[in-house]
DRENPA-3360 file (N, C-alpha, C; in nm, 2 decimals, always signed):
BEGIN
1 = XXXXXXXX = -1.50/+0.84/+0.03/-1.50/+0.70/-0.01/-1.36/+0.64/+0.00 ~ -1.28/+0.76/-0.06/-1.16/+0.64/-0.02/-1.08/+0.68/+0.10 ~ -1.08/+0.75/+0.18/-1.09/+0.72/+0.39/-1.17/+0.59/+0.41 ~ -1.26/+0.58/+0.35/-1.33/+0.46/+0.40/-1.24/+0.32/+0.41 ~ -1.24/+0.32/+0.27/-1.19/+0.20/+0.15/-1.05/+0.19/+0.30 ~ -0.95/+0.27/+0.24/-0.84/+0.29/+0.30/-0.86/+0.24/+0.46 ~ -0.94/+0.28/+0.58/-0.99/+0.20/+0.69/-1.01/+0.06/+0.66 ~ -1.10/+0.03/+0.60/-1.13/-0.10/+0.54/-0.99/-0.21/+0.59;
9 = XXXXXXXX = -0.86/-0.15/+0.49/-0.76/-0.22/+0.44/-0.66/-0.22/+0.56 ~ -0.69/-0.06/+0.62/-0.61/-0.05/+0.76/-0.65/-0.14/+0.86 ~ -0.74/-0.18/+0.90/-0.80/-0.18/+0.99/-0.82/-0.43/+1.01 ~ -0.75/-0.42/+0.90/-0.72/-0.58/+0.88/-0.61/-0.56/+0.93 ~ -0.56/-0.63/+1.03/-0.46/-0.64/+1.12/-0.34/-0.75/+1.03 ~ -0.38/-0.83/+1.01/-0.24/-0.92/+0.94/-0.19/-0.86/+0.79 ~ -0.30/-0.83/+0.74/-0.28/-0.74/+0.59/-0.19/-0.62/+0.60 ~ -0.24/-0.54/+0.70/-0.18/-0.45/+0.80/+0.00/-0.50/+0.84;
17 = XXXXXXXX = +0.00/-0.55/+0.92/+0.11/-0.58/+0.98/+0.21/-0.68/+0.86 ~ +0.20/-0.72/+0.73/+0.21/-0.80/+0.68/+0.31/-0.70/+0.54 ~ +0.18/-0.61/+0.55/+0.24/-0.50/+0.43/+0.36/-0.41/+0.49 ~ +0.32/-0.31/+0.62/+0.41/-0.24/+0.68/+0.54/-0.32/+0.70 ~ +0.57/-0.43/+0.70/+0.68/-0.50/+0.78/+0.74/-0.50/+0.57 ~ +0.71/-0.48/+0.55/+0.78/-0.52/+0.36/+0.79/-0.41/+0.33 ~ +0.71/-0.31/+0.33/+0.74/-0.17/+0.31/+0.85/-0.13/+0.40 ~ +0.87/-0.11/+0.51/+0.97/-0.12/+0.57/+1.09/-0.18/+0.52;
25 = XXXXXXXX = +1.08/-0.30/+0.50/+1.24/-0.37/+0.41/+1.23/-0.27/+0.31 ~ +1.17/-0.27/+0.25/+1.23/-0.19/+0.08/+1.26/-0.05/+0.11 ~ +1.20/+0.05/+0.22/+1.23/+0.12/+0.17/+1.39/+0.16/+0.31 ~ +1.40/+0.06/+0.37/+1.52/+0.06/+0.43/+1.60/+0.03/+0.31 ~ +1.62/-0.07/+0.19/+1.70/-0.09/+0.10/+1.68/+0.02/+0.05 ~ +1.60/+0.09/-0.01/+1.60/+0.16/-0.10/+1.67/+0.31/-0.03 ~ +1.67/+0.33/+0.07/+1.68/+0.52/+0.15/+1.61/+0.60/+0.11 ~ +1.50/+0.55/+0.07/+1.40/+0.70/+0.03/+1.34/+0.79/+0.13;
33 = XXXXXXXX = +1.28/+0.65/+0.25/+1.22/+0.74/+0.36/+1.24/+0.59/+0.46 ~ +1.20/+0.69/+0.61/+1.22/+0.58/+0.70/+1.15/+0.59/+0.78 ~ +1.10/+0.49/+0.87/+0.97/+0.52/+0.98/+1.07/+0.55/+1.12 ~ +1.02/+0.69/+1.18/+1.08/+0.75/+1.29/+0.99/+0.64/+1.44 ~ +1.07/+0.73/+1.53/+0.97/+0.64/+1.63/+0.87/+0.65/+1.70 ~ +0.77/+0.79/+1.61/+0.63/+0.75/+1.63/+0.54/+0.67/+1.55 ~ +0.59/+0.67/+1.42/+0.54/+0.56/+1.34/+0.51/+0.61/+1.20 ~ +0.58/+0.70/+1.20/+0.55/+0.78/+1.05/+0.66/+0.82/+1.00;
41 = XXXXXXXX = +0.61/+0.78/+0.83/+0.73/+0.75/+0.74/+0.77/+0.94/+0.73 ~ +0.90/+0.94/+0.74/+0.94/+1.08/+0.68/+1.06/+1.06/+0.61 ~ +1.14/+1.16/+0.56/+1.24/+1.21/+0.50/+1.38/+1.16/+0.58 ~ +1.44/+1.10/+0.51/+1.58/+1.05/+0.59/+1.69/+1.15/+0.64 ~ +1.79/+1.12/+0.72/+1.90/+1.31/+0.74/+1.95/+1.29/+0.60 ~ +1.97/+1.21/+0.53/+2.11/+1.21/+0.39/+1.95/+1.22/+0.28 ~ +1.92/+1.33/+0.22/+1.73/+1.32/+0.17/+1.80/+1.28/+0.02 ~ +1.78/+1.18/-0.07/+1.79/+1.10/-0.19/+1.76/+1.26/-0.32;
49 = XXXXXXXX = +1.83/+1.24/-0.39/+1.77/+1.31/-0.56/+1.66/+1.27/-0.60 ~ +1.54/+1.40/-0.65/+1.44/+1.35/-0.65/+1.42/+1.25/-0.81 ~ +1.52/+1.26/-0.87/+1.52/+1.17/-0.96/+1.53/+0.99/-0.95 ~ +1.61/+0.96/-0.86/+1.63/+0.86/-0.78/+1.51/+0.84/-0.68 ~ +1.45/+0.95/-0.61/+1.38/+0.89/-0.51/+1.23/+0.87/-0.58 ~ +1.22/+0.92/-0.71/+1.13/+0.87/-0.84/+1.12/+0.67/-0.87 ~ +1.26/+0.72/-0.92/+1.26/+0.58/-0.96/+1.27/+0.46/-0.83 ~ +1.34/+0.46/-0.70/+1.34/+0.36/-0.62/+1.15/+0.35/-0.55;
57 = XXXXXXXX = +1.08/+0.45/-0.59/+0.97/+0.47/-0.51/+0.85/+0.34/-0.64 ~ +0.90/+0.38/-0.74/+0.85/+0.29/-0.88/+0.87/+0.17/-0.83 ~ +1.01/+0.16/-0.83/+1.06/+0.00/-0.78/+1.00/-0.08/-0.65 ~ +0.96/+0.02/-0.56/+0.92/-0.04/-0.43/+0.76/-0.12/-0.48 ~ +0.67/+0.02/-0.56/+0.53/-0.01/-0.64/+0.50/-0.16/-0.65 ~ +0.61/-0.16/-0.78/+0.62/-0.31/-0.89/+0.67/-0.38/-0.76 ~ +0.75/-0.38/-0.68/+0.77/-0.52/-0.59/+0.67/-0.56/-0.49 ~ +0.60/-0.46/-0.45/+0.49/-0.52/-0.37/+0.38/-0.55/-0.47;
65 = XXXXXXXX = +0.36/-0.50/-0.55/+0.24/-0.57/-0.66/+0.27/-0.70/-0.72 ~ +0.45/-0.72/-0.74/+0.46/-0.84/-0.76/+0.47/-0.97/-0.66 ~ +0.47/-0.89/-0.54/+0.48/-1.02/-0.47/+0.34/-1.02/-0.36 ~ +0.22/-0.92/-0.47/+0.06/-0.98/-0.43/+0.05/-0.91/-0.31 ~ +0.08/-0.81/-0.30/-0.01/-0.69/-0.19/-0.10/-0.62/-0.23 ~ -0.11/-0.63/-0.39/-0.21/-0.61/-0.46/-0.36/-0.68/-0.45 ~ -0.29/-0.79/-0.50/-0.46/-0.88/-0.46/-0.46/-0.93/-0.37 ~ -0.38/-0.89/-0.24/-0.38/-0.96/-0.12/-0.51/-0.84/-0.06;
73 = XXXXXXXX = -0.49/-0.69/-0.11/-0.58/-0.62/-0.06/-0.70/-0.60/-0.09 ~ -0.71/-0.67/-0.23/-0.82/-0.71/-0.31/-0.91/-0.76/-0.20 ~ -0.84/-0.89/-0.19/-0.90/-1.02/-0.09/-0.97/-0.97/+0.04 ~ -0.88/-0.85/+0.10/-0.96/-0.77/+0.23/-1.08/-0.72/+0.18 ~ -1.07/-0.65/+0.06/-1.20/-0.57/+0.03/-1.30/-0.64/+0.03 ~ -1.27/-0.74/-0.06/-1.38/-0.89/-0.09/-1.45/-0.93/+0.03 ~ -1.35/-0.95/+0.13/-1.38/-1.04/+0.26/-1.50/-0.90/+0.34 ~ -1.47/-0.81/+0.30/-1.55/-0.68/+0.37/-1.68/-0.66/+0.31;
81 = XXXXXXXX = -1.72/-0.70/+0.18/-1.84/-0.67/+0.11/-1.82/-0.60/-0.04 ~ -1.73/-0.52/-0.02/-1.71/-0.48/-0.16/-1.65/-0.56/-0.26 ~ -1.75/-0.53/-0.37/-1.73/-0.60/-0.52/-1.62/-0.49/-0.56 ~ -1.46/-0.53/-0.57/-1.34/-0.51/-0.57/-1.27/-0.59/-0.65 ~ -1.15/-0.54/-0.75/-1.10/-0.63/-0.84/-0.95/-0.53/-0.87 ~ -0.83/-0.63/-0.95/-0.68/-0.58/-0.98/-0.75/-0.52/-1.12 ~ -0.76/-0.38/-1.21/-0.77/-0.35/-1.28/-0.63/-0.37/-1.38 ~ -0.62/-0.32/-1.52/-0.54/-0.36/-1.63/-0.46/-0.28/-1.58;
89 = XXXXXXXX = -0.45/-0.17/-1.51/-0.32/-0.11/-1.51/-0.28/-0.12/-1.38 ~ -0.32/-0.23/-1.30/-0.26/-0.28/-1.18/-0.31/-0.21/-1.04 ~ -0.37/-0.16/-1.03/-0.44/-0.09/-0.93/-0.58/-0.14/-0.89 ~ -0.63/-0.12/-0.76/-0.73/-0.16/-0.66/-0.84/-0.08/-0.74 ~ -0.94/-0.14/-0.79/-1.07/-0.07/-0.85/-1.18/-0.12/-0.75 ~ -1.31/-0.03/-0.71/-1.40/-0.12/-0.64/-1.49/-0.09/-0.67 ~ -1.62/-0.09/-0.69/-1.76/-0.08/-0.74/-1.79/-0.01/-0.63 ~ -1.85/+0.15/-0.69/-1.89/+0.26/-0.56/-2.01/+0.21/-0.54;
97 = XXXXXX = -2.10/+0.13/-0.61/-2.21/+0.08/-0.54/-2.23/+0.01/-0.41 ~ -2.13/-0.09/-0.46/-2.10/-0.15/-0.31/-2.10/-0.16/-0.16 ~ -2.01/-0.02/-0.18/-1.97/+0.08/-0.07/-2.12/+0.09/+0.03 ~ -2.23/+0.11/-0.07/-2.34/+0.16/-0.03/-2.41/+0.02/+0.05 ~ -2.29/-0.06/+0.05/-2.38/-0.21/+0.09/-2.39/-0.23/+0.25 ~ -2.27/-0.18/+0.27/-2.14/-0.18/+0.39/-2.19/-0.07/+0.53;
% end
């Protein structure tokens, strides 16, 4: 179910290209990890304290949630069929019935 979901969200090209290009900024500010040049995020040469790479990975969370990649992904699920919503502790919930709509 959630390969699916996750396809779903992938597979929206501007949501897609929209998120990656911000995840990118932060976690170039941040040095936690960096995307090589096949396209996958790994481990930097100078690798962060996992205490720090805790907290800046928190920080990256809260800033894409706050600046609505949250319910921006909502909005893809919605636009896809599933009955999807921001739950109280800030995370993508979606009605597994739905799924079954799709």
């Amino acid at each position: 179910m959630l390969a699916r979901v996750l396809g779903i969200i992938r597979s929206h090209e501007d949501f897609r290209c929209a998120y990656d290009a911000r995840l990118d900024q932060l976690l170039e500010e941040s040095r936690i990890l960096d995307r090589g040049p096949d396209g996958r995020l790994r481990t930097p040469l100078v690798p962060v304290d996992p205490r720090e790479w805790r907290a800046a990975y928190e920080r990256i969370l809260e800033r894409m949630e706050t600046e609505g990649f949250v319910q921006r992904a909502v909005s893809v699920l919605q636009a896809a069929g599933l009955r999807a919503w921001r739950n109280g502790a800030g995370h993508i919930a979606i009605d597994p019935s739905s799924l079954e709509k799709t």
